[in-house]
GUDRENTI-50488 format. One line per field, with one value per residue (C-alpha): y, z, x; residue in three letters. Coordinates in pm, whole numbers. Layout:
BEGIN
v = [Y:...]
w = [Z:...]
u = [X:...]
code = [ALA:...]
end
This chain:
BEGIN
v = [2342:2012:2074:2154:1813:1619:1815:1744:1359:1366:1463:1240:969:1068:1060:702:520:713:554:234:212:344:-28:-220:-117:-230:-555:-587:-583:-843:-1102:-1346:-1690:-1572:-1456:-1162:-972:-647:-460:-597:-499:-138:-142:-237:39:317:160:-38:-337:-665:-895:-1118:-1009:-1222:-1034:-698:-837:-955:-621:-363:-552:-789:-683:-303:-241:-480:-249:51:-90:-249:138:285:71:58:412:459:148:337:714:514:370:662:901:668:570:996:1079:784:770:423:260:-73:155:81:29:-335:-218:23:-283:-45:-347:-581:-399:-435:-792:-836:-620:-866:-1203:-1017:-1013:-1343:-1561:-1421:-1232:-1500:-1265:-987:-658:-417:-83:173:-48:-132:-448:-542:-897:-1060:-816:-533:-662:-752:-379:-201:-493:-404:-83:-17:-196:-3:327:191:126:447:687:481:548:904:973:778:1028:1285:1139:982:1205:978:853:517:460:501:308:-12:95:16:-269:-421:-348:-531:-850:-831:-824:-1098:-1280:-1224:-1342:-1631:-1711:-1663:-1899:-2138:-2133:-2127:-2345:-2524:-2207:-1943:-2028:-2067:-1747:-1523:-1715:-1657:-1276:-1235:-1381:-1022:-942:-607:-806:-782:-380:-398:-99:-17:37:185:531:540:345:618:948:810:706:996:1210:1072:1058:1443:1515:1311:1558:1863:1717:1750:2086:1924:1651:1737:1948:1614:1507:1717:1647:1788:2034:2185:2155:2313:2629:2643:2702:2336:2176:1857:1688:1834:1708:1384:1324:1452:1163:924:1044:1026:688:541:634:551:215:150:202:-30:-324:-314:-370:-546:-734:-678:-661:-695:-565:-245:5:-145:-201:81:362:241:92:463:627:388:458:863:836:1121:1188:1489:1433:1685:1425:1100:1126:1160:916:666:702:628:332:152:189:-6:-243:-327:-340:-577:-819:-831:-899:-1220:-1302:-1392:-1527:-1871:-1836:-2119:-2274:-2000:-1762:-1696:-1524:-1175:-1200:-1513:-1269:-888:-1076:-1202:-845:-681:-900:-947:-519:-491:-720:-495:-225:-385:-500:-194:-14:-238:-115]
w = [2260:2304:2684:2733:2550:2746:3070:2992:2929:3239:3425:3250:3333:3701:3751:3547:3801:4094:4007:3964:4292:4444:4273:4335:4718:4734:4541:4845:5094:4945:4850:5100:5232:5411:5182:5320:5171:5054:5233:5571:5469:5397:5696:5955:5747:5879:6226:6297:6334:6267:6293:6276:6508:6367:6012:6161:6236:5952:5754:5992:6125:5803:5484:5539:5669:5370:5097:5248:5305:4899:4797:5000:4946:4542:4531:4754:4565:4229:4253:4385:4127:3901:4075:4079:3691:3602:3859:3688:3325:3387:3277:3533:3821:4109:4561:4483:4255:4540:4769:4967:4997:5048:5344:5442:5451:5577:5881:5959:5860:6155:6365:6272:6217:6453:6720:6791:6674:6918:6953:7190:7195:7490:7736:7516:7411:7082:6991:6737:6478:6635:6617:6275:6204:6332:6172:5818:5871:6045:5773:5502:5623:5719:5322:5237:5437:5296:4898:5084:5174:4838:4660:4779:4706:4311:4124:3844:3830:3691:3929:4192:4016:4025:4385:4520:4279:4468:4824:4729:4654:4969:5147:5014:5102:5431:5441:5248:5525:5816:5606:5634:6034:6115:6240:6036:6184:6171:5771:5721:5923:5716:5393:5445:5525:5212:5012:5099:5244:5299:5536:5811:5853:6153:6210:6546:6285:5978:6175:6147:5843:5616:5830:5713:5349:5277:5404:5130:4867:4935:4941:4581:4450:4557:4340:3993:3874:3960:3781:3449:3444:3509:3163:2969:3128:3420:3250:3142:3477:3634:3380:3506:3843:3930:4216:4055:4346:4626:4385:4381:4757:4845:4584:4747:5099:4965:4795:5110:5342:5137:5041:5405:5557:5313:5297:5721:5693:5439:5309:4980:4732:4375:4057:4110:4172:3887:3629:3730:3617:3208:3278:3389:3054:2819:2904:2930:2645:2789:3014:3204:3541:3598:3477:3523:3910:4019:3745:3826:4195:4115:3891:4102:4372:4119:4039:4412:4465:4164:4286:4665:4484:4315:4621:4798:4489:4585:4888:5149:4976:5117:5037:4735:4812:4702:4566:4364:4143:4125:3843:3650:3609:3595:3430:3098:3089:3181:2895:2671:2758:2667:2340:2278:2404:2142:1838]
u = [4717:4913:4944:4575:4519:4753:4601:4226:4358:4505:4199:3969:4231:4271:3842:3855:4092:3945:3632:3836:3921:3584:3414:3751:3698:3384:3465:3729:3497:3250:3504:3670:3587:3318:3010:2823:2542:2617:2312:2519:2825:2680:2533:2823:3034:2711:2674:2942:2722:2532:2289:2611:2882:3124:3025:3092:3448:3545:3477:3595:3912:3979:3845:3864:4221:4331:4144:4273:4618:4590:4505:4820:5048:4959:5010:5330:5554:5425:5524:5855:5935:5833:6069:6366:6335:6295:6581:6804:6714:6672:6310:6421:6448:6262:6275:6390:6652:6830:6856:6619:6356:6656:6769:6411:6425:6783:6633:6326:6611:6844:6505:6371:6663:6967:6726:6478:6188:6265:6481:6562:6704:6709:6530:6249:6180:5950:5849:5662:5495:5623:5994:5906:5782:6119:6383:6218:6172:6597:6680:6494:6609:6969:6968:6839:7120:7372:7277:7214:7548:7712:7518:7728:8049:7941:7821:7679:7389:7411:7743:7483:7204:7492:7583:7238:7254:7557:7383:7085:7332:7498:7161:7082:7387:7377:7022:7110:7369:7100:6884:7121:7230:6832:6619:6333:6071:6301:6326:5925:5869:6057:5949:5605:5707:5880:5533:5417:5044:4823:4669:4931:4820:4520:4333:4527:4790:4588:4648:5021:5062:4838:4941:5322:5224:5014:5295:5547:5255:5240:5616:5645:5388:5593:5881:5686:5859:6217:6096:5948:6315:6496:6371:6558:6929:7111:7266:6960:6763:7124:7033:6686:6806:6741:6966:6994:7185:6967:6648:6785:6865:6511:6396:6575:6455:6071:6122:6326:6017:5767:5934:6012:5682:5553:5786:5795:5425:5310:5639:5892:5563:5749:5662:5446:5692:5878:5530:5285:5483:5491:5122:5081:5268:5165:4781:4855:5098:5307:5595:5476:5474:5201:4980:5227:5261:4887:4812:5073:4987:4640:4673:4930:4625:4397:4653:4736:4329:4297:4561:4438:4147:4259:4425:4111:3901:3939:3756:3741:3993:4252:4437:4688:5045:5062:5404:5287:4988:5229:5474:5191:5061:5392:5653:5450:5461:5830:5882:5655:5856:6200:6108:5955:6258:6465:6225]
code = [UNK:UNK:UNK:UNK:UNK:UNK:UNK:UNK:UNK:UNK:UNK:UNK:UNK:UNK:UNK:UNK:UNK:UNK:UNK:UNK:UNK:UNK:UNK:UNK:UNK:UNK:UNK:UNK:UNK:UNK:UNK:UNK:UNK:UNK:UNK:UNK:UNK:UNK:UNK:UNK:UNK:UNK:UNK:UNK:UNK:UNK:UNK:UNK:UNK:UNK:UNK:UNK:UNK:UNK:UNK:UNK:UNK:UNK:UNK:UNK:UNK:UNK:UNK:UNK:UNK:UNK:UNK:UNK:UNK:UNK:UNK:UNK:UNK:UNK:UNK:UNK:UNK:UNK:UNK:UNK:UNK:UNK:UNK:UNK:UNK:UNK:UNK:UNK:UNK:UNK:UNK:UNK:UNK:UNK:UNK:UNK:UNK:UNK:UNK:UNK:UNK:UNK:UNK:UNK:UNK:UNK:UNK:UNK:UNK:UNK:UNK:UNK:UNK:UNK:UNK:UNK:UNK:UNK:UNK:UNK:UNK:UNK:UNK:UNK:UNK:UNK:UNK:UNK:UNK:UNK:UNK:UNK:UNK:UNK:UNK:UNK:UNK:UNK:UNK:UNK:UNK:UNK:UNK:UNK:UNK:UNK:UNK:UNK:UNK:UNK:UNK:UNK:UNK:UNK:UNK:UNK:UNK:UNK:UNK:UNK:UNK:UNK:UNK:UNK:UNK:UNK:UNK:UNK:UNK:UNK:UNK:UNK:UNK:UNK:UNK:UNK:UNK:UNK:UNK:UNK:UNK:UNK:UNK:UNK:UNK:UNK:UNK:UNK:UNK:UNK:UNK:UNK:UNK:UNK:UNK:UNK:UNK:UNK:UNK:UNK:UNK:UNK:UNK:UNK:UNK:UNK:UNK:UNK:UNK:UNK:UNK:UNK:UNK:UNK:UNK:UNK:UNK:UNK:UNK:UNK:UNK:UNK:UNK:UNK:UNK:UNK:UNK:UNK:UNK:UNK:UNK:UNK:UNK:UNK:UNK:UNK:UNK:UNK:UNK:UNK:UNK:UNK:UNK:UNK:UNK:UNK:UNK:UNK:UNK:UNK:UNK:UNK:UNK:UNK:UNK:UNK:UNK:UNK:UNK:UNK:UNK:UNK:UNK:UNK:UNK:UNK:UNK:UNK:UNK:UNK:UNK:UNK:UNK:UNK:UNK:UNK:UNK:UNK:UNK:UNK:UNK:UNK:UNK:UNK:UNK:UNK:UNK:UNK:UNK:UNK:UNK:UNK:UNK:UNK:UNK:UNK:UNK:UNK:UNK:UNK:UNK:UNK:UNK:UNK:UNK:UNK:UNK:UNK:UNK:UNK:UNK:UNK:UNK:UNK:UNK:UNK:UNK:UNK:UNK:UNK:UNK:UNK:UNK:UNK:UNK:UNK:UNK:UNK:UNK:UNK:UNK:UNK:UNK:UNK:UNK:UNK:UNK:UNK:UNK:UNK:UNK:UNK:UNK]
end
């Protein structure tokens, strides 16, 4: 009876922050510097066109891949966080915790800083965004086979948890040091990187950037069963014929993509992997991850919505750093949580 209750809450849940996002798309596309009715905007998403050309721009290449990049993104940092903080025990789990988004950012410092904003490997050379794209993205996944292969050898869990602690610190280290040898442009460059942005994602890239998230958004729901087993030890999942080390590798595969793809493209966003999840439990009130992952990935897509959102409200005046709005909505619930925690 309790787990048809908890299921039918679920669902009700899941249609409430699907229709979230449907009116906190829309809001997307109205809202920016430039005001434009919302008959036009309807009608360049139908035709593809304008009585303004310079309207029909700013939807389909501005305001469009930024909503769609917002609802992705949201979503993929979420179920991220959610996954590491079952697989761990550890409610402060999350991408930035692993050092997986500092490797991230050590990759685009090594790009921007040492490299002069280009790389090449095998006779091809990237510059600019795309040299941006495969630093953060090297260094994410560099970062991610390492905790891979020190899961093999430790066999705890929170001796892990500090291991990816301790990576993160050297990361930033080294960046630190790069900081310091670079020039005046090198530093802003890679400052305004780290503010984080969905708006760095074009629609030339949209295609590859979804096919990839979507992919790890699917994977994390394949890992429910494994999951809801994780809650009740090792030892038990072990008797339930769970591989609990072979579970947890596969979780840190998922999460490393997932938070790879997203911090290569859009920046180290903080907060939501680390917030959404106990936004996610404390408005289900449960820990089943039959409900808690679609749920989570859902509401982290609202939340990442809502703050591009605020991001643009001040219109002509410009626009507000992501990374300065994410721990206004997430440290006040991480705080929550630890006093909570403490009752």
């Amino acid at each position: 009876m309790e787990q048809k209750r908890t299921r039918g809450k679920g669902i009700y849940f899941c249609l409430l922050m699907a229709a979230a996002i449907i009116v906190l798309f829309a809001l997307n596309l109205l809202t920016g510097s430039i005001s434009i009715p919302w008959e036009e905007v309807i009608n360049i998403l139908m035709t593809g066109k304008s009585e303004k050309a310079s309207w029909a721009y700013i939807v389909l290449e501005t305001r469009l891949p930024q909503a769609l990049t917002a609802t992705l993104c949201g979503g993929a940092l979420a179920v991220s966080g959610l996954m590491l903080q079952t697989a761990f025990k550890n409610p402060l789990a999350g991408p930035s915790i692993f050092g997986i988004s500092g490797g991230a950012g050590l990759g685009v410092a090594l790009v921007m800083l040492l490299l002069g904003g280009s790389v090449a490997a095998a006779g091809i050379e990237a510059t600019g965004f795309a040299a941006i794209l495969a630093g953060a993205f090297a260094g994410a996944m560099a970062v991610t086979l390492l905790i891979f292969a020190l899961s093999n050898i430790v066999r705890n869990s929170v001796m892990l948890l500090i291991a990816g602690v301790m990576i993160g610190f050297m990361s930033s280290s080294v960046i630190s040091l790069l900081n310091f040898f670079a020039t005046e442009e090198g530093v802003k460059s890679y400052t305004v990187w780290g503010m984080g942005s969905f708006s760095s994602v074009t629609m030339e890239h949209i295609p590859v950037f979804a096919s990839v998230t979507a992919t790890g958004l699917l994977a994390s729901l394949l890992l429910i069963k494994p999951l809801n087993a994780l809650l009740l030890g090792e030892e038990y999942a072990e008797n339930l014929g769970v591989k609990t080390v072979r579970v947890r590798n596969w979780l840190l595969i998922v999460t490393g993509l997932l938070t790879a793809v997203t911090t290569a493209f859009c920046g180290p966003i903080s907060f939501i992997g680390l917030a959404v999840p106990h936004i996610a439990r404390l408005l289900l009130g449960t820990e089943n991850h039959r409900v808690l992952l679609p749920g989570t990935i859902l509401t982290g897509a609202v939340v990442a919505l809502v703050c591009n959102l605020i991001c643009h409200a001040p219109g002509e005046s410009g626009v507000i750093p992501l990374n300065a709005i994410t721990p206004l909505i997430g440290a006040p619930v991480i705080i929550y949580v630890i006093i909570r925690g403490k009752r």
